[in-house]
N, C-alpha and C positions, 0 to 999 in steps of 0.2 A: 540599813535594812531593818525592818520591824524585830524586835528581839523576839516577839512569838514563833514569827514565822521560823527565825535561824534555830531556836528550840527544835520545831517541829521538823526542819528539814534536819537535823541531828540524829532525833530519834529515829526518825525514818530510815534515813540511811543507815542505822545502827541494826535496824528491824533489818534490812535486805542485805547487811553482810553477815550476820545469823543464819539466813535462811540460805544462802549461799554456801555458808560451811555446815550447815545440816544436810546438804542436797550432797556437796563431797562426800562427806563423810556417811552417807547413808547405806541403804542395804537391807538385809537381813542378820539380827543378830545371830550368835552361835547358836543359840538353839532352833532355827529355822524361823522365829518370828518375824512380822511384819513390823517395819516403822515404827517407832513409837508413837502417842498419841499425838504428843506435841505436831511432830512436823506433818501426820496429816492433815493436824488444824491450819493450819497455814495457808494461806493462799496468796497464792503470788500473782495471779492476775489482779485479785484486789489491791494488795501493796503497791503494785505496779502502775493502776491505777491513782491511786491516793497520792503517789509519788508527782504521775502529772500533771494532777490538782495543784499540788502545793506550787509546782512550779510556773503552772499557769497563774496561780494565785499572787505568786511572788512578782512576776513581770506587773501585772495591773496595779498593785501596790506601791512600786516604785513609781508608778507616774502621775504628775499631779491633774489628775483627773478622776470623777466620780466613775465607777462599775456597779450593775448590775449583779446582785449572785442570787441563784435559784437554789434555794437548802433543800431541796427534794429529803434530806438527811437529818436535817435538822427540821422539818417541819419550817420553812421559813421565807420569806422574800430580807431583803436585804441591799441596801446602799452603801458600798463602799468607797471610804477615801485614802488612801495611803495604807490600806492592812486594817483603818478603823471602823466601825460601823458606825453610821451618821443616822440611819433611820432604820429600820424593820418592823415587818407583821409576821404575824402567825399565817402559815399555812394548811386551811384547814381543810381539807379534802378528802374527809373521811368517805364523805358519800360518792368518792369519786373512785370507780375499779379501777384495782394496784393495774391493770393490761393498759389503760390510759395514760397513767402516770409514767409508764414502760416503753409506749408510744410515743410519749413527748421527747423522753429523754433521746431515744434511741434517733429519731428524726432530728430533735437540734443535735445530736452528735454526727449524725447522718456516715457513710461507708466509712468516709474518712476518720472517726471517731475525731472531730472537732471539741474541744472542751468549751470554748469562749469562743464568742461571736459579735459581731456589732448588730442591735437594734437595725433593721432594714425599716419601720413604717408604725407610726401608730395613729389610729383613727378614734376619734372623739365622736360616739352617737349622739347622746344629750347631754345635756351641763342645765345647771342652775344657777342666775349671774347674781351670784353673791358668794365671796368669801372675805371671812372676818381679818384685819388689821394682823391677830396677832397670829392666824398660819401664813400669811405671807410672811412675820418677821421670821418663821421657823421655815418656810422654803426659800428662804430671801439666805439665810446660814447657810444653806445644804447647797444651793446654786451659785452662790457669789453673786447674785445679779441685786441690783439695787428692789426692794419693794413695789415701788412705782411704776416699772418697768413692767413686771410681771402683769396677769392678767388674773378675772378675778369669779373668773366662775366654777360653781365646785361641781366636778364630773355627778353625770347616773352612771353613764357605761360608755369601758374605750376599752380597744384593743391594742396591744402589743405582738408583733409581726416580726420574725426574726428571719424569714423567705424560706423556703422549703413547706410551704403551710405549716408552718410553723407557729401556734398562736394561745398569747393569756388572754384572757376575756377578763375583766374587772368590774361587778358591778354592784353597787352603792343601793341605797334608801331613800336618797334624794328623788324629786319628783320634779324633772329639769323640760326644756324643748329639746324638740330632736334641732339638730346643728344642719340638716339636711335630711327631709323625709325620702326623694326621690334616692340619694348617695346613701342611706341605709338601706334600701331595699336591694339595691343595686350589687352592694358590698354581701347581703344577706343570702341570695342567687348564687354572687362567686362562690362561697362558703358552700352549700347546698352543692353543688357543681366539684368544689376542691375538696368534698370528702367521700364521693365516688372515686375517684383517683388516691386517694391517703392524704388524710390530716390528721396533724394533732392539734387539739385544742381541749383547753383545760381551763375551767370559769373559778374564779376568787371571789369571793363573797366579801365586801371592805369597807370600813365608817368613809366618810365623805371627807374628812379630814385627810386621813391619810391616803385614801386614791388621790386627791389634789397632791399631795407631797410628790407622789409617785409619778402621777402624769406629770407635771412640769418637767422631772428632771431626765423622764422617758424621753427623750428625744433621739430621731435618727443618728445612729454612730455609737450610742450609750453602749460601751463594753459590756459583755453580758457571760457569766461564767457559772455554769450548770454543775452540779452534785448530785446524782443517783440516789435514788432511796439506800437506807443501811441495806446488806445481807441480812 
């Protein structure tokens, strides 16, 4: 197991058996006061959730296969392999209302409060059929797949679909074909139609480099594990 991880799971649990003997032992003191400051800082739904992070995090790390993590928290997209991080961008969504960001999360958590999910779909609108030798040799590392195999055009804009209208929008600088004018329009209607009914959807602004990284390794099934903005 990743020595981060057992760290983290340590402290945490050290965190919720404090807050456990703070909650026995709580009350009012002798002179009729409330709680001290400490334990109304606390919160235990938060813990509690950071708790099932770590250990949804923990399960995806043990296996040998690439994840998906949304750093809503960190400002971040992220690929991970065993607990390491192999690729990441910044997430920069300032211009995007925190009620949006609230939306996505709460929808890919959906009643159930799901943490991780598998990739359901992603759609490639236009590409540009050129990518240089040496990002293939850097998505050729992150995928395992031989170079040659891969393909070689570098995205404008594709989306990430994770079902419940659940959806990232990614899109580049590059100035590509559509891959299908009538399957963009088409796909553009559903969209239009599935947020009369509730969607989330949330656009990334990205170098062309790194959406190619991304899209490749995007593929249906790609484990996908969501983080909340801070408190």
């Amino acid at each position: 197991m990743n020595c981060r991880f057992r760290r983290l799971g340590i402290v945490l649990g050290g965190l919720l058996v404090f807050a456990s003997l703070q909650f026995s032992c709580g009350g009012k003191s002798d002179n009729g006061a409330d709680k001290s400051a400490g334990e109304k800082k606390f919160n235990a739904g938060k813990a509690q959730l950071d708790y099932q992070l770590l250990q949804a995090e923990l399960k995806l790390a043990e296996k040998e296969q690439v994840y998906l993590e949304l750093r809503f928290d960190l400002k971040q997209l992220r690929l991970m392999l065993k607990g390491a991080v192999v690729w990441s961008y910044p997430l920069d969504l300032s211009e995007q209302d925190s009620d949006d960001i609230s939306d996505f999360v709460d929808m890919f958590r959906g009643s159930s409060g799901i943490l991780a999910r598998p990739l359901s779909e992603t759609y490639l609108y236009a590409a540009q059929e050129k990518t240089p030798d040496s990002v293939l040799a850097i998505i050729s590392e992150v995928t395992k797949f031989k170079p040659e195999l891969l393909q070689r055009e570098l995205p404008q804009r594709f989306q990430l679909h994770w079902g419940d209208n659940v959806i990232l929008d990614i899109k580049t600088d590059v100035q590509g074909k559509p891959t299908s004018k009538f399957k963009n329009t088409m796909l553009e209607v559903r969209h239009v139609i599935q947020s009369t009914l509730g969607e989330a959807h949330l656009t990334v602004k990205m170098d062309a480099t790194h959406a190619l990284t991304l899209f490749r390794v995007a593929q249906p099934g790609l484990p996908t594990l969501i983080f909340p903005p801070s408190a």
